[in-house]
FIRO-7633 format. One line per field, with one value per residue (C-alpha): residue number from 0; x, y, z. Coordinates in steps of 0.02 Angstrom, whole numbers, plus 50000, padded with zeros to 5 digits. Example, Ala and Ser with C-alpha at 12.3 -4.5 7.8 and 13.67 -1.06 7.14 Angstrom:
seq 0 | 1
x 50615 | 50684
y 49775 | 49947
z 50390 | 50357
//
This chain:
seq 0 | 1 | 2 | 3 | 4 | 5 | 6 | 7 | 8 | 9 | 10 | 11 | 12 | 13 | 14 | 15 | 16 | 17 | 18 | 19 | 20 | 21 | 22 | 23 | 24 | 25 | 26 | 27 | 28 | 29 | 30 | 31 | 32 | 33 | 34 | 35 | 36 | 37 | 38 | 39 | 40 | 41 | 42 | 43 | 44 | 45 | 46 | 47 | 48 | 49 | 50 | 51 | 52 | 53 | 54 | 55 | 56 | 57 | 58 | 59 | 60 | 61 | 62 | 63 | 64 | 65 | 66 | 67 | 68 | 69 | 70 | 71 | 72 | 73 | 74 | 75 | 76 | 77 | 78 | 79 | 80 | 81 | 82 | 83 | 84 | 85 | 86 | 87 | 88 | 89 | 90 | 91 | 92 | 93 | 94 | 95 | 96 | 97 | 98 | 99 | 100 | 101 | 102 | 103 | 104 | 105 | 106 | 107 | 108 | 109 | 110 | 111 | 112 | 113 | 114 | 115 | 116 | 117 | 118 | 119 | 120 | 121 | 122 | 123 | 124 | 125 | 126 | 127 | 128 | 129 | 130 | 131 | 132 | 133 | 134 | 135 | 136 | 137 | 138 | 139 | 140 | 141 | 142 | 143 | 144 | 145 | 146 | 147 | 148 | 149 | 150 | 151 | 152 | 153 | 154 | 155 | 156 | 157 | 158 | 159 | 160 | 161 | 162 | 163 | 164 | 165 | 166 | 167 | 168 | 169 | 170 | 171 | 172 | 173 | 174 | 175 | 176 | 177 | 178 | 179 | 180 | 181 | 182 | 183 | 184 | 185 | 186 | 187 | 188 | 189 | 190 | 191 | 192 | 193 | 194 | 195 | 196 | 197 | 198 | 199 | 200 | 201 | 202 | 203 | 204 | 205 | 206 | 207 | 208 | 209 | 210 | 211 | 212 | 213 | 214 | 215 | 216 | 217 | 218 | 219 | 220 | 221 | 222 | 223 | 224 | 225 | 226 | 227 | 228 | 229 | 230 | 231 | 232 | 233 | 234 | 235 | 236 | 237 | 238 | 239 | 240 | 241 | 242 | 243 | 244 | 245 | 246 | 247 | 248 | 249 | 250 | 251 | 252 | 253 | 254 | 255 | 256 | 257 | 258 | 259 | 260 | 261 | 262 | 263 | 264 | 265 | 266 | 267 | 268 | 269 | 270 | 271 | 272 | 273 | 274 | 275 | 276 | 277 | 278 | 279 | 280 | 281 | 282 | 283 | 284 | 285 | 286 | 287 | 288 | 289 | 290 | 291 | 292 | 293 | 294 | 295 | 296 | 297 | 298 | 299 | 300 | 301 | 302 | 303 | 304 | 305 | 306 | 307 | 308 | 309 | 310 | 311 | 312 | 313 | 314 | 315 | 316 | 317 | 318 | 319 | 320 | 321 | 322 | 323 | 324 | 325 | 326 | 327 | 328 | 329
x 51302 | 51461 | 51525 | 51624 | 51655 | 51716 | 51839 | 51878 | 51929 | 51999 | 52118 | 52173 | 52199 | 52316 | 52407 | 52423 | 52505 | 52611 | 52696 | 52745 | 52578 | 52478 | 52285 | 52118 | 51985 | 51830 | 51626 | 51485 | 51303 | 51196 | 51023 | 50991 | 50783 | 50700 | 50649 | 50808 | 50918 | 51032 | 51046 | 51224 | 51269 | 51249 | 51332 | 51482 | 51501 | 51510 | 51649 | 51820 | 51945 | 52127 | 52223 | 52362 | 52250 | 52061 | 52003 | 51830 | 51750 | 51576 | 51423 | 51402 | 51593 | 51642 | 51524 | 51664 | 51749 | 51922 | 52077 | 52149 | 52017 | 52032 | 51874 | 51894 | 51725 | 51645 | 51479 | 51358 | 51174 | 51129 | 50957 | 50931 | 51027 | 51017 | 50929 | 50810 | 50829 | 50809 | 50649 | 50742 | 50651 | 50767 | 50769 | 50633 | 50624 | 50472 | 50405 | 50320 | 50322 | 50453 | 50557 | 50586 | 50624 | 50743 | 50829 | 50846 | 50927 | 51033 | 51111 | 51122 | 51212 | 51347 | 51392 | 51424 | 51540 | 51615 | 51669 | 51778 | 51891 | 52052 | 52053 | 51915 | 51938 | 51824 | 51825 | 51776 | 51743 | 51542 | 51566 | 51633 | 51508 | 51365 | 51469 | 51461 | 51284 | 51193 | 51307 | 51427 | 51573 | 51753 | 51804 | 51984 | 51962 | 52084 | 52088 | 52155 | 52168 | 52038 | 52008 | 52131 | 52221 | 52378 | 52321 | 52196 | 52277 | 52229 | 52174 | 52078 | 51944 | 51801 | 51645 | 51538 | 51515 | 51555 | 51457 | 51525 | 51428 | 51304 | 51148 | 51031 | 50922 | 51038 | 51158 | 51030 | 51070 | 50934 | 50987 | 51115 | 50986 | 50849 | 51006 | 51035 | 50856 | 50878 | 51056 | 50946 | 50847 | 50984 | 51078 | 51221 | 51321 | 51365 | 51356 | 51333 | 51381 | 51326 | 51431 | 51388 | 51238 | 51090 | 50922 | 50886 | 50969 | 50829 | 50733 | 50864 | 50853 | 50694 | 50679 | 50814 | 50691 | 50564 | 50633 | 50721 | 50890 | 50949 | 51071 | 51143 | 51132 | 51204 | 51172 | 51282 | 51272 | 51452 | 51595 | 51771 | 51907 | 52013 | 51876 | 51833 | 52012 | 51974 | 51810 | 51886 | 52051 | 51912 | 51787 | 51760 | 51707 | 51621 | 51457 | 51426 | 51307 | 51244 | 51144 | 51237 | 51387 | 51512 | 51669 | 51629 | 51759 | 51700 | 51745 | 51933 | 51939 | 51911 | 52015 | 52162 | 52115 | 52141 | 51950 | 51831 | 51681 | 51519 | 51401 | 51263 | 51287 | 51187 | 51327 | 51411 | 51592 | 51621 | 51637 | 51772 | 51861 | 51767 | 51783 | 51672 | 51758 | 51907 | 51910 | 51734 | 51594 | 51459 | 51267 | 51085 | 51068 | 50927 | 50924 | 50940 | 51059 | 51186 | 51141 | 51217 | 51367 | 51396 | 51339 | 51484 | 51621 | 51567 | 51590 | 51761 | 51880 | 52002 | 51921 | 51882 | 52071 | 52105 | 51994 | 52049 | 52242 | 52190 | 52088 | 52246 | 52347 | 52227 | 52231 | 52433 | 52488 | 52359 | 52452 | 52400 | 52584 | 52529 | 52351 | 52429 | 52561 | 52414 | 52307 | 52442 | 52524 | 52549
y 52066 | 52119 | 52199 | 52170 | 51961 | 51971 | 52108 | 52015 | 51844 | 51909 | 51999 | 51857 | 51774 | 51917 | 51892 | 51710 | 51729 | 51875 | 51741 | 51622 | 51519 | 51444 | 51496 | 51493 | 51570 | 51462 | 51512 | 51431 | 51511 | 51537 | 51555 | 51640 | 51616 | 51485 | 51343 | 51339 | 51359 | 51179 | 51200 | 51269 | 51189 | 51020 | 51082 | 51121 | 50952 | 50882 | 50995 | 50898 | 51016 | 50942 | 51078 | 51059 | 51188 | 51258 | 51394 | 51413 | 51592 | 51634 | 51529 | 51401 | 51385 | 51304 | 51147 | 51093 | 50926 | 50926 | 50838 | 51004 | 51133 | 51304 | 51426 | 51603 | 51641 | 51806 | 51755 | 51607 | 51623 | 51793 | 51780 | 51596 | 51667 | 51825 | 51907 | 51759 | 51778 | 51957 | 51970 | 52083 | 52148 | 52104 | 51900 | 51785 | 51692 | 51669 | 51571 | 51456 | 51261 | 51289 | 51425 | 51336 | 51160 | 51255 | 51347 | 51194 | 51093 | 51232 | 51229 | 51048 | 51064 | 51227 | 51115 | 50961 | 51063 | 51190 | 51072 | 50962 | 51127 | 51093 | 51268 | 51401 | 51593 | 51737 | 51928 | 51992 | 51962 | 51989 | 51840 | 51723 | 51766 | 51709 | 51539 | 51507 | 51569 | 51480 | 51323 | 51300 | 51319 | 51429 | 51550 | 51649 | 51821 | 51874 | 52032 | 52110 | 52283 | 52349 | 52378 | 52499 | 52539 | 52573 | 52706 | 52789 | 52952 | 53097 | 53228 | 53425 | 53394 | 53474 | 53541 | 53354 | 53185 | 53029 | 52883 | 52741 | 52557 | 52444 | 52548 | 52399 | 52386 | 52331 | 52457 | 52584 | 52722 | 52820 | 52851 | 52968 | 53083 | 53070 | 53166 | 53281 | 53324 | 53374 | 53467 | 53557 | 53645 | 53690 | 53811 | 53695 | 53710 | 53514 | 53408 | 53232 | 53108 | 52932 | 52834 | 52638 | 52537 | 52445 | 52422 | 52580 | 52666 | 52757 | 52754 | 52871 | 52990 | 53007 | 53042 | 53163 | 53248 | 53260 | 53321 | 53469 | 53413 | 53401 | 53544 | 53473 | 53274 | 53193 | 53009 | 52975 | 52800 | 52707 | 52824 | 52751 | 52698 | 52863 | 52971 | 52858 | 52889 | 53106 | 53075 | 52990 | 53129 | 53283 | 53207 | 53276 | 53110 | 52952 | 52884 | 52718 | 52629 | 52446 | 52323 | 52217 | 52217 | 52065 | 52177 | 52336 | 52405 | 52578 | 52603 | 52538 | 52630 | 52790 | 52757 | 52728 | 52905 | 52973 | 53011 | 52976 | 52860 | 52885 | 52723 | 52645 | 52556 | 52410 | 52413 | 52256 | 52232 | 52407 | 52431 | 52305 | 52471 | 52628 | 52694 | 52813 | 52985 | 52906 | 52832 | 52904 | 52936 | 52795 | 52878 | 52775 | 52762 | 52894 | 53023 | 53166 | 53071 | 53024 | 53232 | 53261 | 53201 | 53271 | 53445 | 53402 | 53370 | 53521 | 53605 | 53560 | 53510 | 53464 | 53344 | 53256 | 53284 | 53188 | 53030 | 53012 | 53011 | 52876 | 52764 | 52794 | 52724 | 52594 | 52502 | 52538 | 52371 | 52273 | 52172 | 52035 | 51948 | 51920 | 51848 | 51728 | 51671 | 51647 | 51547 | 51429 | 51397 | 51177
z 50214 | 50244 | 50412 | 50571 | 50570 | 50386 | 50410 | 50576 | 50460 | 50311 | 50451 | 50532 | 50374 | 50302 | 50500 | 50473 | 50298 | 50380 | 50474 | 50358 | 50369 | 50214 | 50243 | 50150 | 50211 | 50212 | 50193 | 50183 | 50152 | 50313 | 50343 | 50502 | 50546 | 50622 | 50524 | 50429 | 50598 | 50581 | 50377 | 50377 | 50538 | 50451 | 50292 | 50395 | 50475 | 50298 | 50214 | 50221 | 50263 | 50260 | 50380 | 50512 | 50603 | 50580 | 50660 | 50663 | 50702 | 50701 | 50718 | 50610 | 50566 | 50724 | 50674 | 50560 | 50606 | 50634 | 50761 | 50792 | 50794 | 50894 | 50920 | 50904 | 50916 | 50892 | 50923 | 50940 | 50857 | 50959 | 50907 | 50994 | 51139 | 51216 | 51090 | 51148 | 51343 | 51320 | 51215 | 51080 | 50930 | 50811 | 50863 | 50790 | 50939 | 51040 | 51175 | 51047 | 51069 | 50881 | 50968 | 51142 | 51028 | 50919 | 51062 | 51152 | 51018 | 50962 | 51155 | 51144 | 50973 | 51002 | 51168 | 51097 | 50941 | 51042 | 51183 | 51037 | 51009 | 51074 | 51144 | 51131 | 51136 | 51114 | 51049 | 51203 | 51389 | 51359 | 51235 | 51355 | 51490 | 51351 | 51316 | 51518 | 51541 | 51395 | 51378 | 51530 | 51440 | 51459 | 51313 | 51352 | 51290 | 51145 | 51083 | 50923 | 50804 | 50728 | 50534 | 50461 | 50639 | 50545 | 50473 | 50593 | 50656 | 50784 | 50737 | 50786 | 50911 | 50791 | 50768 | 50742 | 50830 | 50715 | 50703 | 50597 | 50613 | 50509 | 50520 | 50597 | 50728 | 50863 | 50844 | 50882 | 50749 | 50801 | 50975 | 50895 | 50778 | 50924 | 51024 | 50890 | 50914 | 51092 | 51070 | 50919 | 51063 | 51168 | 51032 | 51015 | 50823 | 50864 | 50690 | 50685 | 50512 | 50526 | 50401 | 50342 | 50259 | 50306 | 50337 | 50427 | 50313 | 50232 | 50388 | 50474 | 50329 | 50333 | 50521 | 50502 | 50383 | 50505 | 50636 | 50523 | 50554 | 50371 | 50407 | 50554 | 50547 | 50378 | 50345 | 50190 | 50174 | 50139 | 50141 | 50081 | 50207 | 50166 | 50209 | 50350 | 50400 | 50393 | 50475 | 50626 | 50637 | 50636 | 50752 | 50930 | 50982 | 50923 | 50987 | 50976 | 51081 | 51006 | 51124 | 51182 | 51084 | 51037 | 51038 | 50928 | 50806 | 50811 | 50982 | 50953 | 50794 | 50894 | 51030 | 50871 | 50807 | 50991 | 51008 | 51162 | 51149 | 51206 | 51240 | 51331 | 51504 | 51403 | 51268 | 51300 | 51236 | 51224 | 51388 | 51421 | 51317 | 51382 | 51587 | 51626 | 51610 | 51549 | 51396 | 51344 | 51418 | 51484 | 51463 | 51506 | 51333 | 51310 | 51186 | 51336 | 51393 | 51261 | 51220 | 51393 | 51365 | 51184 | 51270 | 51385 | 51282 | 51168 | 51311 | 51374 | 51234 | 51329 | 51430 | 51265 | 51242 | 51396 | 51364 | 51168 | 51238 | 51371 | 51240 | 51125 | 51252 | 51286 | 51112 | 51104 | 51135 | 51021 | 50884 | 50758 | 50777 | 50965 | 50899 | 50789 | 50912 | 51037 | 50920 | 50831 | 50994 | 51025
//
């Protein structure tokens, strides 16, 4: 799988060399269900890394044993956390004597390596409020650029909503052709493309085909950064509402192309970015009501306008020189 945290690494390594520093980029296999939960955890505590610095990311990276290691971490084992606490579909975790053994171990264990990081950050404020809820700890939020923000542009507000993610089940793809469902009713000539792979992939094409939307709704599957690029210029808006989010490209990739998000109020790190008829627009997550607020913005083009200019302004200062600086410091 390839999405969000490897884009996220390979970018701070390209920053780090930017600046003069020598950096390798280091992964090990992981096996994310129960049963197999400590595997790479262990393997990391074995691999001998002679560094002046590490900087570990993602779980199980930040097992790794080093004098001077700094956390950036984008997110612990969601699954055995608040995918847990939450009863989400999408974790493997139950209330099984296994499950509540696992979980408790897996605390004990992202404690003990977490708290030997000389200094732990995180992507995003909902990040650090999971580190103090589930293990008592303080993460410093550190924010950077997206993927390809140097070359994201505005564009024409046009006649489609954009929708660029992994297609799994906790991004909630389906929110978005469920909506197109409703505008479909309503007369609206509002488009939607949902661009990226994964599971649900086929799924959403299929329901797209049921519900008659093939005309209206495409599903293409991976599209190439350039036309990524084109997608994001002609969009009215972008919709992106996850569960829960760790941080959420999309949303600062729109806000780079000068183009208002709309989200859930259960979205997580996307709304440390989007205010509610600011920056985008903030729905209950519902089909009807992300439809709402696409009807709305359809409707008043300049208010989308408005917001994309204020989540433009709202990424401006981001920089990867400030990231490194930040994470290298004594």
């Amino acid at each position: 799988m390839r999405g969000g945290a490897e884009q996220h690494q390979e970018n701070l390594v390209a920053a780090l060399a930017g600046a003069g520093h020598r950096v390798d980029l280091v992964r090990l296999p992981v096996a994310w269900e129960k049963g197999r939960l400590f595997d790479a955890p262990l393997a990391w505590r074995m691999v001998p890394l002679d560094a002046d610095l590490v900087i570990a990311t993602n779980f199980p990276s930040y097992f790794v044993r080093h004098p001077n290691k700094v956390v950036w971490l984008l997110h612990q084992h969601r699954g055995a956390y608040d995918g847990f606490a939450a009863g989400a579909s999408w974790s493997d975790f139950g209330l099984d004597d296994t499950s509540l053994e696992e979980q408790r171990l897996m605390t004990e264990w992202d404690a003990a390596a977490l708290g030997e990081a000389r200094r732990v950050y995180t992507n995003s404020g909902v990040v650090s409020r999971r580190l103090a809820r589930f293990n008592g700890l303080t993460g410093t939020p550190l924010a950077h650029p997206p993927p390809m923000a140097d070359v994201l542009h505005p564009g024409p507000y046009g006649d489609y909503v954009l929708s660029v993610q992994r297609q799994e089940a906790n991004k909630r793809p389906g929110l978005l052709v469920e909506a197109m469902a409703e505008l479909a009713g309503t007369g609206s000539g509002l488009r939607a493309v949902l661009a990226g792979r994964g599971e649900l992939l086929e799924p959403l094409r299929a329901r797209v085909g049921e519900l008659g939307l093939g005309d209206r709704v495409q599903v293409p599957g991976f599209v190439p950064d350039a036309e990524v690029v084109d997608l994001f210029a002609g969009a009215l808006a972008v919709v992106y509402a996850p569960e829960d989010e760790d941080y959420g490209y999309a949303t600062l990739q729109a806000f780079h192309a000068g183009k208002p998000v709309v989200c859930a109020a259960d979205s997580g790190g996307v709304l440390d970015w989007v205010e509610d008829g600011v920056t985008g627009l903030v729905t209950d997550g519902s089909p009807a009501g992300i439809a709402a607020a696409l009807a709305r913005l359809d409707a008043d083009r300049d208010l989308a306008r408005r917001m994309g200019e204020a989540g433009r302004a709202r990424v401006r200062e981001l920089s990867w020189p400030a990231v490194v600086t930040e994470l290298t410091r004594p």
